[in-house]
Structure formats: C-alpha cells, structure tokens
TORRO-61482 format. One record per atom (N, C-alpha, C): residue in three letters; x, y, z. Coordinates in steps of 0.001 Angstrom, whole numbers, padded with zeros to 6 digits, always signed. Example, Ala and Ser with C-alpha at 12.3 -4.5 7.8 and 13.67 -1.06 7.14 Angstrom:
2
ALA+013190-005690+007800
ALA+012300-004500+007800
ALA+013200-003300+007800
SER+012850-002250+007080
SER+013670-001060+007140
SER+012900+000030+007870
REM end
This chain:
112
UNK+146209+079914+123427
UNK+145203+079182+122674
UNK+145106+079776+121275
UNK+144767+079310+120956
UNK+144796+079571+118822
UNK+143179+078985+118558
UNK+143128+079476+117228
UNK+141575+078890+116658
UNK+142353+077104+115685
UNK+141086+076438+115271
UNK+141210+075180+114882
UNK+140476+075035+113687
UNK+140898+074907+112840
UNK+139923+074495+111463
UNK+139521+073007+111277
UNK+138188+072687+111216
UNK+138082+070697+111559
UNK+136976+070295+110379
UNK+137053+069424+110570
UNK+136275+068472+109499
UNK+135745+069197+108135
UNK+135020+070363+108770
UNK+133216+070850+108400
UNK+134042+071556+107289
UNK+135381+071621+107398
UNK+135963+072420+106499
UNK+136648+071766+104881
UNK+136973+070564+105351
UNK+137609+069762+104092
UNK+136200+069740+103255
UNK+137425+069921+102027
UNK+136239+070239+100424
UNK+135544+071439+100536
UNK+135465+072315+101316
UNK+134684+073624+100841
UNK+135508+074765+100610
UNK+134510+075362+099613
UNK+135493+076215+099193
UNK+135263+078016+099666
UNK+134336+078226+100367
UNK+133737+079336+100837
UNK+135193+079748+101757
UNK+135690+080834+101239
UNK+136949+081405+102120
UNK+136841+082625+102988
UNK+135640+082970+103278
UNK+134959+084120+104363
UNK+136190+084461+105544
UNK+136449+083302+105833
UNK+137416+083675+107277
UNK+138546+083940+106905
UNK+139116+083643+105630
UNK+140540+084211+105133
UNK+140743+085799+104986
UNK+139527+086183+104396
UNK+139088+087347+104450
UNK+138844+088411+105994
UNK+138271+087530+106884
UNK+138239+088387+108171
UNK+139442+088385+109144
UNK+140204+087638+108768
UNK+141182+087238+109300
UNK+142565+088823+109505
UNK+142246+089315+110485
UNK+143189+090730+110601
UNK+144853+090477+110680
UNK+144830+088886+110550
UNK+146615+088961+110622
UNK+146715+088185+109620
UNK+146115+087899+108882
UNK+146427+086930+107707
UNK+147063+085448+108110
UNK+146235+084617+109467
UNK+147017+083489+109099
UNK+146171+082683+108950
UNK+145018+082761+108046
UNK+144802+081459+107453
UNK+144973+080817+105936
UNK+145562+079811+106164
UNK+146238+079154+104966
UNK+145641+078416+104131
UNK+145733+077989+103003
UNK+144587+077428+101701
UNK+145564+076115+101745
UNK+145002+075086+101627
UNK+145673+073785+101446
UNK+144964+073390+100280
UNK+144728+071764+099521
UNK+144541+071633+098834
UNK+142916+071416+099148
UNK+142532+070401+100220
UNK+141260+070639+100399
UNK+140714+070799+101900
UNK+142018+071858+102151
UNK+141040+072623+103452
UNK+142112+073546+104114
UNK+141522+074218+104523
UNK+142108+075422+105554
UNK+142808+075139+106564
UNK+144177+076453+107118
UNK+144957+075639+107665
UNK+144866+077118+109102
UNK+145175+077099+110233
UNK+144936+078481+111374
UNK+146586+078238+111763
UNK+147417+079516+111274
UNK+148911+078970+111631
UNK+148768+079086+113199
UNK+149331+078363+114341
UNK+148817+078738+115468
UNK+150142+079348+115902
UNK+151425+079926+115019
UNK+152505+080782+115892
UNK+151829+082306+115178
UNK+150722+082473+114055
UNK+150307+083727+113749
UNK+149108+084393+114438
UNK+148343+083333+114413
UNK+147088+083360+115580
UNK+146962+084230+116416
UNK+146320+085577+116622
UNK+146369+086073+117923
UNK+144883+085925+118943
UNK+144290+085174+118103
UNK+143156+084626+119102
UNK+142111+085302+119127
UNK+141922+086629+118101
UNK+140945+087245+118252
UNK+139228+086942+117498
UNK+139125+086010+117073
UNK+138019+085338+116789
UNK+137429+085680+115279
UNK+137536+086793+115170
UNK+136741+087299+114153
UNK+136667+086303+112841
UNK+137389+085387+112918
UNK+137090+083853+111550
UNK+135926+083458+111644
UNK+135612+082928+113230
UNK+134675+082093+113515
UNK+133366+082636+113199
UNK+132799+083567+113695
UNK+131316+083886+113291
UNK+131166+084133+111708
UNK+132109+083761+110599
UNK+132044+084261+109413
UNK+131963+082850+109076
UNK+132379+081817+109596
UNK+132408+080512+109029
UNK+131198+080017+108585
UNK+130852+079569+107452
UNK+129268+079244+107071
UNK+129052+077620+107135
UNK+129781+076851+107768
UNK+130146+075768+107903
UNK+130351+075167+109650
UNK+131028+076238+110055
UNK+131206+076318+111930
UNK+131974+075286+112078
UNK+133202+075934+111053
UNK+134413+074889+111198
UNK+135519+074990+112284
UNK+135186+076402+112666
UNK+136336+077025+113005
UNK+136164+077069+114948
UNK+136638+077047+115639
UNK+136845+076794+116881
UNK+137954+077201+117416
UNK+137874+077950+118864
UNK+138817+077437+119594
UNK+139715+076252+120035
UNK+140685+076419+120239
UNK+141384+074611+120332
UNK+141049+074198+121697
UNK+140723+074952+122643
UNK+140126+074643+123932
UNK+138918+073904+123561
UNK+137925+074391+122804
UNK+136401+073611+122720
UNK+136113+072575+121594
UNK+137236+072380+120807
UNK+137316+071340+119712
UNK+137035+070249+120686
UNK+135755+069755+119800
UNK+135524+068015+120460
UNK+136420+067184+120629
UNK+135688+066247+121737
UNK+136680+064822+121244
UNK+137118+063927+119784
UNK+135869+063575+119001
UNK+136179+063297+118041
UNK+136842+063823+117077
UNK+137179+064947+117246
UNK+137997+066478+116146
UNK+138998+066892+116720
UNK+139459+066199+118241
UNK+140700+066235+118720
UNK+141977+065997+117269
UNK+142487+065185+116660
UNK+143314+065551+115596
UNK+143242+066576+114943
UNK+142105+067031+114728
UNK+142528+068225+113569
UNK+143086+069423+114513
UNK+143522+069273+115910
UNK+144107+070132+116475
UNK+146121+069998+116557
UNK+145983+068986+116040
UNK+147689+068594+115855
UNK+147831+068595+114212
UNK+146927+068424+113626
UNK+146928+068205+112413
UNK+147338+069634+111592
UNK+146425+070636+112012
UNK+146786+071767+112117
UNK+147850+072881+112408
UNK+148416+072427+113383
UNK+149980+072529+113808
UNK+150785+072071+112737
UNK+150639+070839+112520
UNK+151160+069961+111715
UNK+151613+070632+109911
UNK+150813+071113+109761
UNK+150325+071676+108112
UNK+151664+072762+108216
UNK+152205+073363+109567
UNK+153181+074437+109257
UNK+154432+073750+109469
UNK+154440+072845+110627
UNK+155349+072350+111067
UNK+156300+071469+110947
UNK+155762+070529+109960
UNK+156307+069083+109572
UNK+156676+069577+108013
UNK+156987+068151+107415
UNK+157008+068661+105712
UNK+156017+067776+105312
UNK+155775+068885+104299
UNK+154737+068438+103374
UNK+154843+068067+102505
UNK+153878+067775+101836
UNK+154018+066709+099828
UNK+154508+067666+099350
UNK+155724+067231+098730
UNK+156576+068171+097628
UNK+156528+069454+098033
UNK+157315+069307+099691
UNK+157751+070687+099908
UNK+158990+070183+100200
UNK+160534+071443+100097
UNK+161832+070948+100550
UNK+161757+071648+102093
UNK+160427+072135+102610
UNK+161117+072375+104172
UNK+159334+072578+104275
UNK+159528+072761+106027
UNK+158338+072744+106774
UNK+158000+074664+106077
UNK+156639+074376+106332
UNK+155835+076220+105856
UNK+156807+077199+106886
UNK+156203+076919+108147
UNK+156696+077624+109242
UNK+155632+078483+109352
UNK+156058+079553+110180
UNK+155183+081203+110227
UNK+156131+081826+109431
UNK+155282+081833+108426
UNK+156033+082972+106918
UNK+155202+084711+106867
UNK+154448+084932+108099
UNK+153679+085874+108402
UNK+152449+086106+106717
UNK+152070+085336+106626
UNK+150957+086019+106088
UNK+150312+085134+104772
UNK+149494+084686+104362
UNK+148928+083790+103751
UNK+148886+084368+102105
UNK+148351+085781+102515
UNK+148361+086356+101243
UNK+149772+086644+100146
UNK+150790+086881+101159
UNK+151677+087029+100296
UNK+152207+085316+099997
UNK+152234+084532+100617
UNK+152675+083244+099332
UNK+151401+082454+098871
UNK+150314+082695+098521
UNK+149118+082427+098250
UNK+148822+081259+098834
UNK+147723+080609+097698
UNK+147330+079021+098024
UNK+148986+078705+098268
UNK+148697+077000+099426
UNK+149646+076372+099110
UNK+149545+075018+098031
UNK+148154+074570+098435
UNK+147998+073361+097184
UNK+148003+072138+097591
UNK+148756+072067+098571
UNK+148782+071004+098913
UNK+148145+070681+100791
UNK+148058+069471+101516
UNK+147221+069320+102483
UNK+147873+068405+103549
UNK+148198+068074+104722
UNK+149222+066907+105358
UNK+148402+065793+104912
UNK+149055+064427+105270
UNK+148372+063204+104425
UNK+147427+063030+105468
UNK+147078+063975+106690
UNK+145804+063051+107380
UNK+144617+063737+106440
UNK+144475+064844+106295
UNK+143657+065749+105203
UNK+143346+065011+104125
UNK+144921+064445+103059
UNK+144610+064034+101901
UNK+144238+062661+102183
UNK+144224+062382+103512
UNK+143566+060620+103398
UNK+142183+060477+103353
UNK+141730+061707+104502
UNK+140866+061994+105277
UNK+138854+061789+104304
UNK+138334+061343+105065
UNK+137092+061112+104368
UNK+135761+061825+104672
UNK+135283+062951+103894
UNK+134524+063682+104965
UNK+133500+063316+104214
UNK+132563+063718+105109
UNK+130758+062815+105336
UNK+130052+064140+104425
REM end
C-alpha cells in the first residue's frame, strides 16, 4: 500500500509533506502533488502534516477519489506533457526539483 494525494490538494501550494517526507517521494506537478508509489515506504509521516487532509492511504481513499489513486501512479508512469519518457522512480524529488507539469486528468480537473 502507498499514500494518495486527492482533490484537497490541486491548487495549493502549502508543501509541508514534501518536507516530512523521509524518502523524498513526493513530487511537485504543476497544480498538485504527486506520492511516487515504487518510492513510498508507507510510513505516514506526510499525512498528519497535510493542512488540507489530502493525503491518504490508498486503502481508505473514497469512492469518489477512487481516480486520483491511478492518477497518481499515472504522473510516474505514463508520459507526460512535454516529457520524452515516463518520470519513473528517479529516487528522490529533491534532486530533479519541481516537475511543472500535471497528467491531463489534473490539468483538466476542476476543483471546488
């Protein structure tokens, strides 16, 4: 199991959990956070820092927030806008910084 970054997270910019994050895998997209889930070791410490309570286990992600659990996957796995290859697990967020960019369910995506 891995953690899940969902909704509560697109457009904010408070990066608390990047910071608590002891393996460095959370990733900066253009407007939202990404939990690599092959870096993930599950140890939580994102979640109680989240000031938003974006962040979840992928076990307890709702029904309606079911996508942002593939979506998420997705952000390392697939290719992205004006990338020539998928992210992958590049171990560590800090060393290739922001990425800038977001998968198109993110950049479609309409948050309340």
């Amino acid at each position: 199991m891995t953690f899940v970054i969902g909704s509560a997270c697109v457009d904010v910019t408070d990066r608390a959990c990047v910071e608590e994050c002891p393996v460095d895998c959370i990733y900066i997209g253009a407007r939202s956070a990404y939990v690599n889930p092959d870096e993930c070791i599950d140890c939580s410490a994102c979640e109680p820092v989240c000031p938003v309570e974006a962040i979840l286990p992928a076990d307890d992600v709702p029904d309606e927030e079911a996508e942002f659990i593939a979506d998420n996957a997705r952000f390392f796995h697939e290719l992205l806008p004006g990338r020539n290859e998928p992210l992958g697990s590049v171990g560590g967020a800090k060393r290739i910084g922001e990425i800038g960019v977001d998968t198109p369910f993110i950049t479609g995506y309409e948050a309340s």
